[in-house]
C-alpha positions in Angstrom: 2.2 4.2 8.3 4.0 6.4 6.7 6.2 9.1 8.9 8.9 11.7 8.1 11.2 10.2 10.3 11.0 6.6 7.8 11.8 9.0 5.0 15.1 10.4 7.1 15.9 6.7 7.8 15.9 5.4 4.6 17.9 8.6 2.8 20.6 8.2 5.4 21.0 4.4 4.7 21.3 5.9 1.2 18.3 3.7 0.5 17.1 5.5 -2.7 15.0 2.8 -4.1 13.2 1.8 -0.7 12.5 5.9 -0.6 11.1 6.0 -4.1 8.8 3.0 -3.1 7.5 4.3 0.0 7.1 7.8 -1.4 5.5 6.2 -4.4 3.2 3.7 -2.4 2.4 6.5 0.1 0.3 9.2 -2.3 2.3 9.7 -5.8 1.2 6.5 -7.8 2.5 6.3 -11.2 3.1 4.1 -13.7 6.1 1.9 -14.5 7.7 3.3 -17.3 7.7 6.6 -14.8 9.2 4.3 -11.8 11.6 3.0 -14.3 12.1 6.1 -15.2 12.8 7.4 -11.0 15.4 4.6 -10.3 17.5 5.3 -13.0 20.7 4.7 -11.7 22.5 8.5 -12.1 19.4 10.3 -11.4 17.8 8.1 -8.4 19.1 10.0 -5.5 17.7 13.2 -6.7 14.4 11.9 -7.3 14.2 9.8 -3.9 15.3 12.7 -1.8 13.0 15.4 -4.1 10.2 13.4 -4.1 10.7 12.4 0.1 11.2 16.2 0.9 7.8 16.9 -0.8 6.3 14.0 1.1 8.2 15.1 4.4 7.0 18.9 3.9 3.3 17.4 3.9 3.5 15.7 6.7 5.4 18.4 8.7 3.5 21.6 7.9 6.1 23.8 9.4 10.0 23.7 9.2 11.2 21.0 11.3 14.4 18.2 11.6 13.3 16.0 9.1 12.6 18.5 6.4 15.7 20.1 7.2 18.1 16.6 6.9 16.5 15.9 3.3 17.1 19.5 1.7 20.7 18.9 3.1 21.4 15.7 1.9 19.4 16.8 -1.2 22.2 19.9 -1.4 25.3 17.7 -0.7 24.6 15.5 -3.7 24.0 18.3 -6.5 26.5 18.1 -8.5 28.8 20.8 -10.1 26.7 21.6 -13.0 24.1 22.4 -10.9 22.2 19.0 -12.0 21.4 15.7 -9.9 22.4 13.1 -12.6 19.4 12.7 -15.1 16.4 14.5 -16.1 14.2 12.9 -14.0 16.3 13.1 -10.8 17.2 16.9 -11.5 13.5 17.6 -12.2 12.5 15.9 -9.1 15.5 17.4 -6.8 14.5 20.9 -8.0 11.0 20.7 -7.0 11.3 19.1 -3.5 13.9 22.1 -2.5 11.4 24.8 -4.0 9.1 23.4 -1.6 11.0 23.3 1.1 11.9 26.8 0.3 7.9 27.6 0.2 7.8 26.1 3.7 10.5 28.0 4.9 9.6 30.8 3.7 5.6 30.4 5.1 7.3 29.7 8.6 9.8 32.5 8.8 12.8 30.2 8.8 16.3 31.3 8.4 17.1 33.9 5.7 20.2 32.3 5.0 19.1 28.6 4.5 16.1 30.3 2.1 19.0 32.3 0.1 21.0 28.7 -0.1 18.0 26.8 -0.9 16.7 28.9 -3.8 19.8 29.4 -5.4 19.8 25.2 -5.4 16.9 24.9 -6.7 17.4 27.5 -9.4 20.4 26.0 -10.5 18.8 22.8 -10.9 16.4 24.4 -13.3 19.0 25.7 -15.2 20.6 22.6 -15.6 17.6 20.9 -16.7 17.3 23.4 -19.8 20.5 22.9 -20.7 19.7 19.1 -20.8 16.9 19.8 -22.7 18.1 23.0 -25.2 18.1 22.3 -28.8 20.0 19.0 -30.1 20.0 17.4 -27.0 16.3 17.4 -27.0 15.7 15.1 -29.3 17.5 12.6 -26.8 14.8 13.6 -24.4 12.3 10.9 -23.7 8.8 11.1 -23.4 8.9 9.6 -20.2 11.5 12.2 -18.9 9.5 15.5 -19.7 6.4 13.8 -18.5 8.4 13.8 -14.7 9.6 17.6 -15.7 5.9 18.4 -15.5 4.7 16.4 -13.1 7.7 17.7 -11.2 7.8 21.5 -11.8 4.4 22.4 -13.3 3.1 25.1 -11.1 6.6 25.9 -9.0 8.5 27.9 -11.9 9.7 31.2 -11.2 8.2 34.0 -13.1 11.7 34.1 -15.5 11.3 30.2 -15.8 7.7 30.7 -17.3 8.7 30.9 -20.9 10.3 27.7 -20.5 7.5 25.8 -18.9 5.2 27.1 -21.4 7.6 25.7 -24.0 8.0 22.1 -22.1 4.0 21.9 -22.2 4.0 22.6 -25.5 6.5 19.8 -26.9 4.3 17.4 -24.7 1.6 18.5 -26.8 3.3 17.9 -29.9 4.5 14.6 -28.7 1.0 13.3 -27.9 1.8 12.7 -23.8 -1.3 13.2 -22.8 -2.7 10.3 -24.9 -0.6 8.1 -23.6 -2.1 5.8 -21.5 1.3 5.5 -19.2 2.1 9.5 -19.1 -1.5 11.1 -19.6 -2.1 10.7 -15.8 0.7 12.9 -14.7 1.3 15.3 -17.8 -2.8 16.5 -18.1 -3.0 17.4 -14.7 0.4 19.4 -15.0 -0.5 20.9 -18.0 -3.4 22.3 -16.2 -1.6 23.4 -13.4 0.5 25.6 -15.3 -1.7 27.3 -17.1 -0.9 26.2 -20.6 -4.7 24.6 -21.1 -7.9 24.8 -19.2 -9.2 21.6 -17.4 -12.2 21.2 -20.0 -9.7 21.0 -22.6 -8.3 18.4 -21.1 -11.9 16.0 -20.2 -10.5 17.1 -16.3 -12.9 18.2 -14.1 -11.8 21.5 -12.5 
């Protein structure tokens, strides 16, 4: 059985492929081209701890120790530009601190770890257009804004809305959700954020 206090274990061993596994195998299936696409060397300890903090938030309800020791570690390995290595990792990182935030928030905890934890997450964001503005785009795989969405779809910011709207719309244009690898994280995200009704895409709502 899965526990929070396995997730804490395993990041403090630095064991980012064991924690993408378990998180993985323990309610966030996907398929290999997106696990490939997780363990990527410069991105893998952003998208282990992002993904375990989400898991570790579930399983916690309220703020407690093991929450706390992922967003942590997750904030002592962003790096100066504000990312966490690749696309996938950053995507991933940014999403587990906004929901730590949202459970921090929902529980009262401290103003100042909020404050500290927003302004992580935020800057991850705004790292992740950078890597994705213009030119550098087209470097982008289909793969990587597939775990964007799946990632952040649904926890933008009102001023990040644009952009989301934007991401969904390339995904569009690159056919993601008729691919049979991607389709099973992008259509659901694309619903969440609003960008196309669930009978639009053959989801039931």
């Amino acid at each position: 059985m899965m526990t929070a206090q396995r997730l804490v274990g395993l990041a403090e061993r630095l064991e980012w492929d064991a924690l993408l596994g378990a998180v993985i195998r323990n309610g966030r299936p996907v398929a290999l081209p997106v696990r490939v696409c997780l363990s990527e060397e410069s991105g893998a300890c952003g998208s282990a701890l992002g993904l375990a903090l989400c898991r570790a938030v579930e399983l916690t309800y309220l703020p407690g120790p093991e929450s706390h020791s992922l967003a942590m570690l997750a904030l002592g390995s962003q790096l100066e530009d504000g990312s966490f290595g690749s696309v996938a990792g950053t995507a991933c990182a940014a999403a587990g601190l906004r929901v730590y935030e949202e459970q921090l928030r929902a529980g009262l905890g401290d103003a100042a770890l909020i404050a500290r934890v927003a302004e992580a997450s935020d800057r991850a964001v705004m790292a992740l257009m950078e890597m994705m503005r213009g030119s550098r785009r087209r470097s982008v795989e289909g793969v990587d804004l597939a775990v964007v969405l799946w990632a952040l779809a649904g926890r933008e910011r009102a001023g990040e809305r644009w952009w989301m709207l934007e991401m969904c719309a390339t995904a569009d244009a690159m056919g993601l959700t008729h691919d049979a690898s991607l389709s099973g994280i992008v259509a659901p995200a694309l619903i969440r954020s609003g960008a196309v009704g669930a009978k639009g895409m053959g989801v039931a709502a």
